[in-house]
C-alpha positions as CSV (number, residue, x, y, z in Angstrom):
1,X,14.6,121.1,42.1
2,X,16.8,123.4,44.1
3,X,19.5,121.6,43.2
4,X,18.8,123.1,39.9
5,X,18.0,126.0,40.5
6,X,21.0,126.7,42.6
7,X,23.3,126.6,39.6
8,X,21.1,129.3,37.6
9,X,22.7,132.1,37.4
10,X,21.4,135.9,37.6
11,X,21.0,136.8,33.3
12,X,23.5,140.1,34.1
13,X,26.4,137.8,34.8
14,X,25.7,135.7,31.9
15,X,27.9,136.9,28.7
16,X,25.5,136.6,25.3
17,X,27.1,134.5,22.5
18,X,25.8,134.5,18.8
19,X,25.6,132.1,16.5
20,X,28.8,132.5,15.0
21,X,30.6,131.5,18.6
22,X,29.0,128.6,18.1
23,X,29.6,127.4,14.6
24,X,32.8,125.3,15.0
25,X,31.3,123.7,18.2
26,X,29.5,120.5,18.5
27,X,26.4,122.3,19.8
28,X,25.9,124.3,16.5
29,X,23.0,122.4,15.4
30,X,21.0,122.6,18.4
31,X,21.7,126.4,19.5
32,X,21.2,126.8,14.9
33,X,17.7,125.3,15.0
34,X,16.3,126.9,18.8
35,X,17.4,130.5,16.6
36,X,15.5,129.9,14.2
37,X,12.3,128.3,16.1
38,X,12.2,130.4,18.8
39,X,12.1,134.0,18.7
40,X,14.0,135.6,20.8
41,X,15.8,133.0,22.5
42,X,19.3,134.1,24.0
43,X,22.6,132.1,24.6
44,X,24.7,132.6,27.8
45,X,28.0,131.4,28.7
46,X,29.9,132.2,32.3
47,X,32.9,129.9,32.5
48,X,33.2,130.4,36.3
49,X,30.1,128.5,36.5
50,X,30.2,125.4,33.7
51,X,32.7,125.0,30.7
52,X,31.2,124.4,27.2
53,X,27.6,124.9,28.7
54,X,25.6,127.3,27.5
55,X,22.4,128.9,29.5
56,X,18.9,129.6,28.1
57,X,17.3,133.2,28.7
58,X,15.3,135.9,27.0
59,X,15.8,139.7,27.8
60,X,13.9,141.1,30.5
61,X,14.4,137.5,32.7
62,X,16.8,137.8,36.2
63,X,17.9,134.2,35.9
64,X,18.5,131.8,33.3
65,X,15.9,128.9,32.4
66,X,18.6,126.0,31.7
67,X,21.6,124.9,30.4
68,X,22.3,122.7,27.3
69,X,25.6,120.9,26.0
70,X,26.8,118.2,24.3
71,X,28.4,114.8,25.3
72,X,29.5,112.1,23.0
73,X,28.3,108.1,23.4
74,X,30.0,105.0,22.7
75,X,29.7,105.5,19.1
76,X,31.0,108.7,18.9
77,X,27.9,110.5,18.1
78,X,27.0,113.7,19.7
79,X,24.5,113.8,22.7
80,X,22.7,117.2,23.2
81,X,21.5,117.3,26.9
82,X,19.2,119.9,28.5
83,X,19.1,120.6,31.7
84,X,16.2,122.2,33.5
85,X,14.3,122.4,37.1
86,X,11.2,121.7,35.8
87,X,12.9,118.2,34.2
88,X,12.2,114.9,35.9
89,X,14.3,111.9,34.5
90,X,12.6,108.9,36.3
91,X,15.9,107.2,35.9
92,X,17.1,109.1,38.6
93,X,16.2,110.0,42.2
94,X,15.7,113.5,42.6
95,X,18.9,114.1,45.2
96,X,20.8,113.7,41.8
97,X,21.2,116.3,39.3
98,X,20.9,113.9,36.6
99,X,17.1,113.8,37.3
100,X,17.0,117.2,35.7
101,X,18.3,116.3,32.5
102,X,17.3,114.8,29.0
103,X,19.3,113.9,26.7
104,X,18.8,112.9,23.2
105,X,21.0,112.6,19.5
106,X,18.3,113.8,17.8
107,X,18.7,117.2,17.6
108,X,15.1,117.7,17.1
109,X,14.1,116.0,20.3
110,X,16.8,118.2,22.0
111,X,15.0,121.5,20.2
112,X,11.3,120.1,21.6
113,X,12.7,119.3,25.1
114,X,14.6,122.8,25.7
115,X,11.4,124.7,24.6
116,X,9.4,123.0,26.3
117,X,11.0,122.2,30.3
118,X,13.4,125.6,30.0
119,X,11.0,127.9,31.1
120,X,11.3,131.4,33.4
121,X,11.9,130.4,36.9
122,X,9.2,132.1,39.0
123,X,9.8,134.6,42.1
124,X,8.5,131.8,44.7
125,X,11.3,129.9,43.7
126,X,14.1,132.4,43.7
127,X,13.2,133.3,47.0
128,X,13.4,129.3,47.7
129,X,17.0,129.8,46.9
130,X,17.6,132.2,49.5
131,X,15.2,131.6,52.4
132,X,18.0,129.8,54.4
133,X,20.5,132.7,53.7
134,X,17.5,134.7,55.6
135,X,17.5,132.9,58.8
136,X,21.5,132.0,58.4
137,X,22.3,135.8,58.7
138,X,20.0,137.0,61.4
139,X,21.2,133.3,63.6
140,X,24.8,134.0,63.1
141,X,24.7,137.3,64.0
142,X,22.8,136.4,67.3
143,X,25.4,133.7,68.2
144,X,28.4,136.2,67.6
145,X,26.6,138.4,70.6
146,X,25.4,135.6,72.9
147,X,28.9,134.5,72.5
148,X,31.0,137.3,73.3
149,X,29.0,138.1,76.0
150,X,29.4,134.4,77.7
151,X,33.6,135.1,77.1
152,X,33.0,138.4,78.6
153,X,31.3,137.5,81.6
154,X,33.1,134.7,82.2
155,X,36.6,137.1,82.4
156,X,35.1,138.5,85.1
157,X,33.6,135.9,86.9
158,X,31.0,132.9,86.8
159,X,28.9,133.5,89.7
160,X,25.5,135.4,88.1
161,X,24.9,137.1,91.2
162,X,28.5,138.6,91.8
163,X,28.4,139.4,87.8
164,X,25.2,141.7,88.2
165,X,26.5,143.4,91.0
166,X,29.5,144.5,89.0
167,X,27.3,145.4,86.1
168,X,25.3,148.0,88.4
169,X,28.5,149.2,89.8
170,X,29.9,149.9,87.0
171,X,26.4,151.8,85.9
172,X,27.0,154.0,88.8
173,X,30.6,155.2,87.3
174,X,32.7,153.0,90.1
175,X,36.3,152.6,89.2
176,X,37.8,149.5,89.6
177,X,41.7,149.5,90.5
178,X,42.3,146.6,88.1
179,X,42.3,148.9,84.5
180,X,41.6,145.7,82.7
181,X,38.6,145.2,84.6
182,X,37.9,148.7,83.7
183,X,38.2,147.5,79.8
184,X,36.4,144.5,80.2
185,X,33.2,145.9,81.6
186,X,33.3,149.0,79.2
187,X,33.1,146.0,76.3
188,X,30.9,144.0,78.4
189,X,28.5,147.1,78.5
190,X,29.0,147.6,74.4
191,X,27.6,144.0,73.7
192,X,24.8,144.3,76.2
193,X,23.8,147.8,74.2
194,X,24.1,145.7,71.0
195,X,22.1,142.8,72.7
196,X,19.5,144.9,73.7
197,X,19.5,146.2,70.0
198,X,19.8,142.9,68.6
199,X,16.5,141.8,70.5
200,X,14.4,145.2,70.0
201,X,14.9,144.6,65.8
202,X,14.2,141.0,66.1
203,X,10.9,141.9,66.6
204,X,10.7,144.6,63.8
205,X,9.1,143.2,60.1
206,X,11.2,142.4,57.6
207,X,10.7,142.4,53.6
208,X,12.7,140.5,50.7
209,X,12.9,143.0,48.0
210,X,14.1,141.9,44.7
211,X,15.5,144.3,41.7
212,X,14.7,142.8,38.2
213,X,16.7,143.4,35.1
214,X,13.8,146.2,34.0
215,X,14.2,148.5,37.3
216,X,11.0,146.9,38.4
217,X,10.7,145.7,42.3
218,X,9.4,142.8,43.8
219,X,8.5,142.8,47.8
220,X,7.5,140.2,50.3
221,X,7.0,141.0,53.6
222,X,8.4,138.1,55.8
223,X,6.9,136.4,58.4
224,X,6.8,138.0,62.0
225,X,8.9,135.4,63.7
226,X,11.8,135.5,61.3
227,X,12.6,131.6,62.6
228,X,9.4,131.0,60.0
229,X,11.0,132.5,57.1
230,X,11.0,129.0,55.3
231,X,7.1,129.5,54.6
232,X,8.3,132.5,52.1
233,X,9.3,129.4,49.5
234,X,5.6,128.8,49.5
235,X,3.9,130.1,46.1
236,X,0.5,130.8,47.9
237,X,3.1,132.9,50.5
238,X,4.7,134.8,48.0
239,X,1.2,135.7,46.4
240,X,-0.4,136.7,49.6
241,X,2.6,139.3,50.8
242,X,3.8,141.0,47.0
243,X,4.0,143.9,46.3
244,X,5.3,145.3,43.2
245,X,6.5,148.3,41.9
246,X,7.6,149.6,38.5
247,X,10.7,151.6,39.1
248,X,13.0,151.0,42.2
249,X,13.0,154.8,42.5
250,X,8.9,154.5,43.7
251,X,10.7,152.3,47.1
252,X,10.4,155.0,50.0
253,X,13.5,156.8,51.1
254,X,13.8,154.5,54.3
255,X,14.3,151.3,52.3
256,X,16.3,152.8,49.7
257,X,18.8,154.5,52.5
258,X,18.8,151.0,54.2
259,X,19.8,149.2,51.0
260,X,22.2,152.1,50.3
261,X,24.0,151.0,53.5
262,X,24.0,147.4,52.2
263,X,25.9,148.0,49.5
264,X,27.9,150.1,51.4
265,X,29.3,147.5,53.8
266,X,28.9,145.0,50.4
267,X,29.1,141.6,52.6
268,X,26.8,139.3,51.0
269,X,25.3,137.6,53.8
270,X,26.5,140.0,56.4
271,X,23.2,140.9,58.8
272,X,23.8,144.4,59.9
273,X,22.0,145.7,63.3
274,X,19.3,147.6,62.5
275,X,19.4,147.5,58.9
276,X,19.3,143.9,56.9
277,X,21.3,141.6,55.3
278,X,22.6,141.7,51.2
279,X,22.1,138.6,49.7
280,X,23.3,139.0,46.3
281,X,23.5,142.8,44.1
282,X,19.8,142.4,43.4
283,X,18.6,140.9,46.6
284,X,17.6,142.2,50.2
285,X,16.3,142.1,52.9
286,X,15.6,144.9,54.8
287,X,13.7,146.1,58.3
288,X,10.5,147.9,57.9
289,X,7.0,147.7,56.4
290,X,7.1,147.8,52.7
């Protein structure tokens, strides 16, 4: 399924066509008769994403439901084909993404499929989508500082004992005569300061918080030990650690000033000491209690 849902894009990047957009196409037919049996139904095209396939969404929906489009078979005649996560073509194993896609000439079988498998995608499973962006951030960020602190020490020596000693010295404002010495433990110092910081937050909660097309917010609190965050793909985890709230204004000044900083730096997937990581412009996650 994620392999479905990772090609579903967020509705704001989507750009809605009408009917008339489509009337020269091949589709027409299918995108003619979903208009006019169900209400409300909106067409989306993002050509950085597919060519001549359109996504399904309604307004008030962060992501799209599916895509459709057409192909041609051997006889020439056009093939309408829906795809959708909640689509399961036995023909196929489920590592391929033509397991989560129908197909049909009829158009009428196409209109019955799309209505019935494209359906909202859930906030369980767009937080599937990103739980490994979670843990990716916060790892890479403690590698970068166990890192430069190995290249660090090891400038100024190997032996552990010898290194310490330098450490304290160097506490106690000693001078070195070598200046780059000097440099190296001022830098040395920095990381262990960031280390130390680094550690301390690791230990601070964390919450996903998600902003919806209507303003509203969606939280979940993640698990203590962030190494665990792949248990927040769970529906029943989701359910048990929500909380909603109608406007994103209602978020308290700490979260907002946090997210505020986010966008700030504006490096999806960027952790930031102290503060959390932005995974997309509507997704973050951020230190502190919800």
């Amino acid at each position: 399924m994620e392999i479905i849902l990772n090609t579903l894009p967020h509705t704001s990047t989507l750009e809605e066509k009408d009917l008339s957009f489509f009337a020269p196409k091949d589709i027409y037919p299918l995108v003619s008769e979903l208009s006019a049996k169900w209400k409300g139904v909106k067409f989306g095209y993002n050509s950085h994403i597919f060519v001549n396939r359109f996504f399904i969404y309604f307004d008030g929906e962060d992501y799209a439901r599916g895509v459709i489009h057409t192909d041609f078979d051997k006889d020439n005649r056009a093939v309408y084909r829906v795809t959708s996560p909640y689509i399961e073509n036995g023909r196929y194993g489920t590592h391929s993404y033509a397991h989560f896609i129908l197909s049909s000439v009829n158009v009428k079988i196409a209109v019955k499929n799309t209505m019935k498998y494209c359906r909202p995608v859930p906030l369980y499973r767009i937080i599937q989508r990103i739980r490994y962006d979670i843990t990716d951030s916060l790892s890479a960020m403690g590698r970068g500082i166990s890192n430069r602190l190995s290249q660090l020490s090891n400038k100024l020596t190997y032996n552990k004992a010898l290194l310490s000693e330098l450490i304290s010295m160097h506490r106690m404002g000693h001078i070195f005569k070598d200046s780059s010495v000097n440099e190296t433990m001022a830098e040395l110092m920095e990381v262990v300061d960031k280390h130390d910081e680094y550690k301390a937050n690791s230990g601070v909660r964390m919450a996903i918080i998600h902003l919806h097309v209507d303003e509203s917010m969606s939280l979940v609190r993640l698990p203590e030990n962030v190494d665990d965050a792949w248990r927040v793909g769970a529906e029943s985890y989701v359910r048990d650690n929500l909380r909603e709230i109608r406007h994103h204004s209602e978020l308290s000044e700490g979260m907002q000033g946090k997210i505020a900083l986010l966008q700030m730096n504006n490096t999806q997937g960027e952790y930031v000491l102290g503060v959390g990581t932005m995974i997309s412009e509507q997704v973050w996650v951020v230190h502190g209690e919800y």
